[in-house]
C-alpha atoms as an extended CHARMM CRD file, in Angstrom:
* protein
*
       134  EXT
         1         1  UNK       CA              9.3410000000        8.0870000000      -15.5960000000  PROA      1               0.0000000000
         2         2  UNK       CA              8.4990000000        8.4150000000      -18.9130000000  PROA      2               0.0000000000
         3         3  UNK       CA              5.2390000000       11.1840000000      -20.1890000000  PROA      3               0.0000000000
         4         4  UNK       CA              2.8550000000        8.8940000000      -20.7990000000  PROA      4               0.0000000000
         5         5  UNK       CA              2.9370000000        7.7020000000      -17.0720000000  PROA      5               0.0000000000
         6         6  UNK       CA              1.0950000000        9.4160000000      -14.5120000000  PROA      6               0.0000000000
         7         7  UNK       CA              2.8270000000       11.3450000000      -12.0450000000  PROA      7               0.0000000000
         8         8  UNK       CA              2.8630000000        9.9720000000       -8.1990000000  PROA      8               0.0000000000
         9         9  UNK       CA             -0.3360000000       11.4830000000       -5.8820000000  PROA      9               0.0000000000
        10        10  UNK       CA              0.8880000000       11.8930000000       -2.7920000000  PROA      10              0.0000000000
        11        11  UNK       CA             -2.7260000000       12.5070000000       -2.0210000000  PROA      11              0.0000000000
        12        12  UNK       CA             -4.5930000000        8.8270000000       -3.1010000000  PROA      12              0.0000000000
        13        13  UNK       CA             -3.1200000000        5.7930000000       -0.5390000000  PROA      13              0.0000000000
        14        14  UNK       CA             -3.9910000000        2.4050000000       -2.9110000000  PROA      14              0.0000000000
        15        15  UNK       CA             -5.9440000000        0.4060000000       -0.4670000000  PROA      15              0.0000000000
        16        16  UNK       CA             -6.1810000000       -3.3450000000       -1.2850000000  PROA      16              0.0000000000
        17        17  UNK       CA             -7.8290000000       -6.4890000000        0.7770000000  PROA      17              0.0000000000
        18        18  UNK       CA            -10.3130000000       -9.2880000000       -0.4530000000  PROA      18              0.0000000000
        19        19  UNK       CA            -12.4560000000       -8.3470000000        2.8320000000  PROA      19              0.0000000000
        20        20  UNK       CA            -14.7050000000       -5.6960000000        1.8240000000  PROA      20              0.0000000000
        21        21  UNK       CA            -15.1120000000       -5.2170000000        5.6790000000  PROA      21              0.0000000000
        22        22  UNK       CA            -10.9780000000       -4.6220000000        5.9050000000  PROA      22              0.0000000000
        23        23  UNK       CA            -11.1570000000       -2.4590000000        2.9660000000  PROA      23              0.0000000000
        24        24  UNK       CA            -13.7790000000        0.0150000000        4.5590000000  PROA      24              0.0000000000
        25        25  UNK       CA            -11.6330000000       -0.0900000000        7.9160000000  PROA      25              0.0000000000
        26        26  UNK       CA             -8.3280000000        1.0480000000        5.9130000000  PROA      26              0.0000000000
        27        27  UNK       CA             -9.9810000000        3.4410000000        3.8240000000  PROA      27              0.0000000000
        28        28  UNK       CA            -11.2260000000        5.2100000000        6.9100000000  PROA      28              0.0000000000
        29        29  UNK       CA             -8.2460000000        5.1950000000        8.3750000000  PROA      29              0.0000000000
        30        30  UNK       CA             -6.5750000000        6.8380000000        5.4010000000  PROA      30              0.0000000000
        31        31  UNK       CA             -9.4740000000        9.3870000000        5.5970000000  PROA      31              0.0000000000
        32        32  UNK       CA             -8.5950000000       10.3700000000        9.4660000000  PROA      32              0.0000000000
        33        33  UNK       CA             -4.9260000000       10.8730000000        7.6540000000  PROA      33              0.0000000000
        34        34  UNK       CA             -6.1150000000       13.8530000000        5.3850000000  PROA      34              0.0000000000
        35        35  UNK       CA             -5.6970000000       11.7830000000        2.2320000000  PROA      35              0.0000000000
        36        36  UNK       CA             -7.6920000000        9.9600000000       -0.0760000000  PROA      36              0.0000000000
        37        37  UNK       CA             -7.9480000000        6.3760000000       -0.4310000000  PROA      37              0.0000000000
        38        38  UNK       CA             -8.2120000000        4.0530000000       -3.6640000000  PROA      38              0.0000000000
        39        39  UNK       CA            -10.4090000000        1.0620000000       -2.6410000000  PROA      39              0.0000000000
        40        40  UNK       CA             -9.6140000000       -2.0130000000       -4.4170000000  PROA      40              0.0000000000
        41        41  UNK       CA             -9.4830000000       -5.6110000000       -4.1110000000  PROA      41              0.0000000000
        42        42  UNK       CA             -6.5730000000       -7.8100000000       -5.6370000000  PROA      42              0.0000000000
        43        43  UNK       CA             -7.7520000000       -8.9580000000       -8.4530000000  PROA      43              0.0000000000
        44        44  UNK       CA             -7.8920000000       -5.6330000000       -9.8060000000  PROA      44              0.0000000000
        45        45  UNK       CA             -5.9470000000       -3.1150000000       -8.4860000000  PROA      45              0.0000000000
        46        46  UNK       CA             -2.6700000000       -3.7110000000      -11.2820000000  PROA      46              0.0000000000
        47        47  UNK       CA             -5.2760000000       -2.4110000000      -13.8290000000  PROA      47              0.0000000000
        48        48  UNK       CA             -5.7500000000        1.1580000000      -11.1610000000  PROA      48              0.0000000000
        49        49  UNK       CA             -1.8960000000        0.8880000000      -10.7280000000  PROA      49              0.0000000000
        50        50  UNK       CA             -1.5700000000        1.8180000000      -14.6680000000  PROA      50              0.0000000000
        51        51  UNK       CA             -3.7690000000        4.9210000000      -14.3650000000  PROA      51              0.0000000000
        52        52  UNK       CA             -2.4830000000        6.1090000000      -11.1750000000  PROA      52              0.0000000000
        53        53  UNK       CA              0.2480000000        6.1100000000       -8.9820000000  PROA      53              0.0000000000
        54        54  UNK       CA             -0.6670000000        6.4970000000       -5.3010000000  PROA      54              0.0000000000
        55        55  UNK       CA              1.9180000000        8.1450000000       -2.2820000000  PROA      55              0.0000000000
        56        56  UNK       CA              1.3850000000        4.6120000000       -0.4130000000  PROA      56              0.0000000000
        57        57  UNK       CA             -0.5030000000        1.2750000000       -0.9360000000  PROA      57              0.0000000000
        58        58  UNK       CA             -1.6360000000       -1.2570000000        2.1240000000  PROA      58              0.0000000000
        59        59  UNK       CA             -2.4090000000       -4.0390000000        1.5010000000  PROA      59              0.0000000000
        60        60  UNK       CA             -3.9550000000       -6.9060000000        3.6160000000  PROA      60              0.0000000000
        61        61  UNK       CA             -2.3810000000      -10.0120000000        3.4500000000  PROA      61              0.0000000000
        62        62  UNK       CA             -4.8640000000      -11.9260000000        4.6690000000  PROA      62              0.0000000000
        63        63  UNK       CA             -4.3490000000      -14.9990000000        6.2550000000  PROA      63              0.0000000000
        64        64  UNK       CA             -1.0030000000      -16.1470000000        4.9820000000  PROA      64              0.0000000000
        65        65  UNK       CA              0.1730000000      -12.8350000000        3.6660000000  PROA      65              0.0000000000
        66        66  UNK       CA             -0.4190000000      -14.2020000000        0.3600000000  PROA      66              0.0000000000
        67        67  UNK       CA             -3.7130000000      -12.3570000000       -0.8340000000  PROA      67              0.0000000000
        68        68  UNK       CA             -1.9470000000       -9.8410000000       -2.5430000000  PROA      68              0.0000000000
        69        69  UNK       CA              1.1920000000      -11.8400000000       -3.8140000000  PROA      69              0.0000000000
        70        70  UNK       CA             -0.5080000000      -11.1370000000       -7.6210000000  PROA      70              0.0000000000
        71        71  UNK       CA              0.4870000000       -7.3010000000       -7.4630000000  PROA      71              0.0000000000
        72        72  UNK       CA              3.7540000000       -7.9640000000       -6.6910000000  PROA      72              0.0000000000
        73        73  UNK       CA              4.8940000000       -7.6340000000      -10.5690000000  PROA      73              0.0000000000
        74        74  UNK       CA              2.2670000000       -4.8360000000      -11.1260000000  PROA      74              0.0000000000
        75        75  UNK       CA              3.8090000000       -3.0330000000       -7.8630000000  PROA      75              0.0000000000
        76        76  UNK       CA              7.3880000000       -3.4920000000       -8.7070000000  PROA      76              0.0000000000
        77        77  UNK       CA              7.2670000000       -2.3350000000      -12.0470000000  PROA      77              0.0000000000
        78        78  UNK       CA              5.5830000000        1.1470000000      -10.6160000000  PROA      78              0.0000000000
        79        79  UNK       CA              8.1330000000        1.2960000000       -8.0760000000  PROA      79              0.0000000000
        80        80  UNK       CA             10.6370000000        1.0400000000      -11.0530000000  PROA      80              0.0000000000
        81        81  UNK       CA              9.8250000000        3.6790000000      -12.6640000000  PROA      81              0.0000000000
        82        82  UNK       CA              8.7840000000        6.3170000000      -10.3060000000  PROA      82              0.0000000000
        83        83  UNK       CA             11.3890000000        8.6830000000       -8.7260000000  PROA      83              0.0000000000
        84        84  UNK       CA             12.6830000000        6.4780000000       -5.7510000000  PROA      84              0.0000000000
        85        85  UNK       CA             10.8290000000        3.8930000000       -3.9960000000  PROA      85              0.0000000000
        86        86  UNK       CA              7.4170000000        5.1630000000       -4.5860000000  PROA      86              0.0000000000
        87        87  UNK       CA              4.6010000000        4.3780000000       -3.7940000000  PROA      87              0.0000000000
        88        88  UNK       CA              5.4150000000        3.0600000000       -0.2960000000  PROA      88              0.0000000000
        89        89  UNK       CA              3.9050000000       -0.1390000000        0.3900000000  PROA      89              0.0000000000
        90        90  UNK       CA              2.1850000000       -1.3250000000        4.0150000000  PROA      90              0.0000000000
        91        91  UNK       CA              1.2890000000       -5.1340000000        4.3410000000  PROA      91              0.0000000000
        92        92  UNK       CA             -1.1470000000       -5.4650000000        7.0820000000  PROA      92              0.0000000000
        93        93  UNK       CA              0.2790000000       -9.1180000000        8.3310000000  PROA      93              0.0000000000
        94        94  UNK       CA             -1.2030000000      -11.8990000000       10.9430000000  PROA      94              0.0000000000
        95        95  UNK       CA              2.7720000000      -12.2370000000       12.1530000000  PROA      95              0.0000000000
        96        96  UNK       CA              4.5900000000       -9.6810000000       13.8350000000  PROA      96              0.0000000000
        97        97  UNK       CA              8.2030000000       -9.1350000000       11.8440000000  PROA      97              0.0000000000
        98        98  UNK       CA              9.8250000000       -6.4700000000        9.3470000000  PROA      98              0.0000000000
        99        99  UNK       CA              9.7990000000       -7.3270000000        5.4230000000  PROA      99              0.0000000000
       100       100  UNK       CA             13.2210000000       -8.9110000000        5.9120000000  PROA      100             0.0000000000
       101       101  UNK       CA             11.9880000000      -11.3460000000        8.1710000000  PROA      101             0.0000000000
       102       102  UNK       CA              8.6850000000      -12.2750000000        7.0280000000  PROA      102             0.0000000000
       103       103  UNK       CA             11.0280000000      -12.4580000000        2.9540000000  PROA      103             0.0000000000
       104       104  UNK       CA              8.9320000000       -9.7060000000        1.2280000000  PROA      104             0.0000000000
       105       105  UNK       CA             11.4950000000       -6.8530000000        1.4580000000  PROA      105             0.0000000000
       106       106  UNK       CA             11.7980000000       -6.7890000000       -2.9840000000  PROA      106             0.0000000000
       107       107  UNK       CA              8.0010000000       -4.5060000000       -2.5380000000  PROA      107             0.0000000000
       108       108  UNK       CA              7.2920000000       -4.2400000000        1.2690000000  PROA      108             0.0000000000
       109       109  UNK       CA              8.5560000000       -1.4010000000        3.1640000000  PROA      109             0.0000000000
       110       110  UNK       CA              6.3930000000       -2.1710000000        6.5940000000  PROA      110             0.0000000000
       111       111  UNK       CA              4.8900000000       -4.5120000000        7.8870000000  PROA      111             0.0000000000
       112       112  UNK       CA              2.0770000000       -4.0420000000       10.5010000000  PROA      112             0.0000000000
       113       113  UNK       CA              0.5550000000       -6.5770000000       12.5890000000  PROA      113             0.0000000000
       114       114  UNK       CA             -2.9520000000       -7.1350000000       12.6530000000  PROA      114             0.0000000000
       115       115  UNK       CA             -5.6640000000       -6.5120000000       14.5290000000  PROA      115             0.0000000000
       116       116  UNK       CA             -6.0000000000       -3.2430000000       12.0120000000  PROA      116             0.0000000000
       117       117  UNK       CA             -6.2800000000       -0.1100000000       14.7540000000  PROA      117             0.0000000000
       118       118  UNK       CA             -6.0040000000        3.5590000000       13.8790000000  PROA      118             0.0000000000
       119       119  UNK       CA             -3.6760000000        3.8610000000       16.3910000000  PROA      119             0.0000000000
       120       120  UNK       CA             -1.3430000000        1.0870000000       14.8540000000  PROA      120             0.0000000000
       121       121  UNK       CA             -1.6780000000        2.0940000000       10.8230000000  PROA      121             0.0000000000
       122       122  UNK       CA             -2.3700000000        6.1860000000       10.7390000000  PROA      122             0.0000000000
       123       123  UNK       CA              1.0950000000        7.0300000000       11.9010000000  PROA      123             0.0000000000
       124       124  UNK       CA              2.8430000000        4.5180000000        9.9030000000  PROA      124             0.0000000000
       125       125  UNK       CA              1.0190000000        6.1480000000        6.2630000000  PROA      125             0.0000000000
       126       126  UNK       CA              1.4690000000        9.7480000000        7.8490000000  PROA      126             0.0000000000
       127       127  UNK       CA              5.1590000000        9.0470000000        8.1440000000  PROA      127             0.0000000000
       128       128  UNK       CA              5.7270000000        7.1040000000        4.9350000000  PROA      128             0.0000000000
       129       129  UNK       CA              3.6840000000       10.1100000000        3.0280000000  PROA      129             0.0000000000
       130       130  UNK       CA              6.0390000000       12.6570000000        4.7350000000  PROA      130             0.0000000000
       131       131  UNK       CA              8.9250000000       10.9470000000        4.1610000000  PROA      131             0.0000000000
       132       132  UNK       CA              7.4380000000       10.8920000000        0.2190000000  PROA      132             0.0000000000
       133       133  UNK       CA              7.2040000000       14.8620000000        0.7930000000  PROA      133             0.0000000000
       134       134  UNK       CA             10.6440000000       15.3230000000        1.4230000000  PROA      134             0.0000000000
């Protein structure tokens, strides 16, 4: 990581959906996980991914896990040049499966199936932000 590129907040989780309704469902999520979320949809979060650098990002993939296939570049290239595979990326998916299966491993780290539930996506940030901690 070069100076001129902000460091990685362990504190922000990027959240990212088309469905304003999904992005207010994350983002409170996040919230009940002591951190702060990033609300964005995807036609605009590669623009917040140049100013900051978030512990995690989720991001819904709608209805054929392809609403966020336009940060891919924008995601990888962060990923590049932070200290190890940071941030950590969630894709909240219609299909049950890991990122190998479902062929998104290059940016994905987990995959969790939809309906979106506290009880389903808290642990998986809390554990992907520890794991960032360590």
């Amino acid at each position: 990581m070069n100076k001129d590129e902000p460091a990685v907040d362990l504190s922000k989780v990027l959240v990212v959906a088309k469905s304003p309704i999904n992005r207010i469902v994350m983002a409170k999520i996040v919230e009940r996980s002591s951190l702060r979320p990033v609300v964005d949809s995807p036609e605009t979060a590669a623009a917040t991914l140049r100013s900051l650098i978030p512990g995690a990002i989720i991001l819904d993939g709608g209805v054929d896990n392809k609403d966020c296939d336009g940060l891919t570049s924008a995601i990888a290239a962060v990923r590049c040049g932070a200290d190890g595979p940071l941030p950590a990326v969630i894709l909240l998916s219609n299909r049950n499966g890991t990122p190998e299966s479902l062929d998104l491993s290059e940016i994905i780290d987990v995959v969790v199936a939809k309906p979106i539930t506290p009880e389903k996506l808290q642990p998986v940030i809390e554990r992907l932000i520890a794991l960032a901690r360590t």
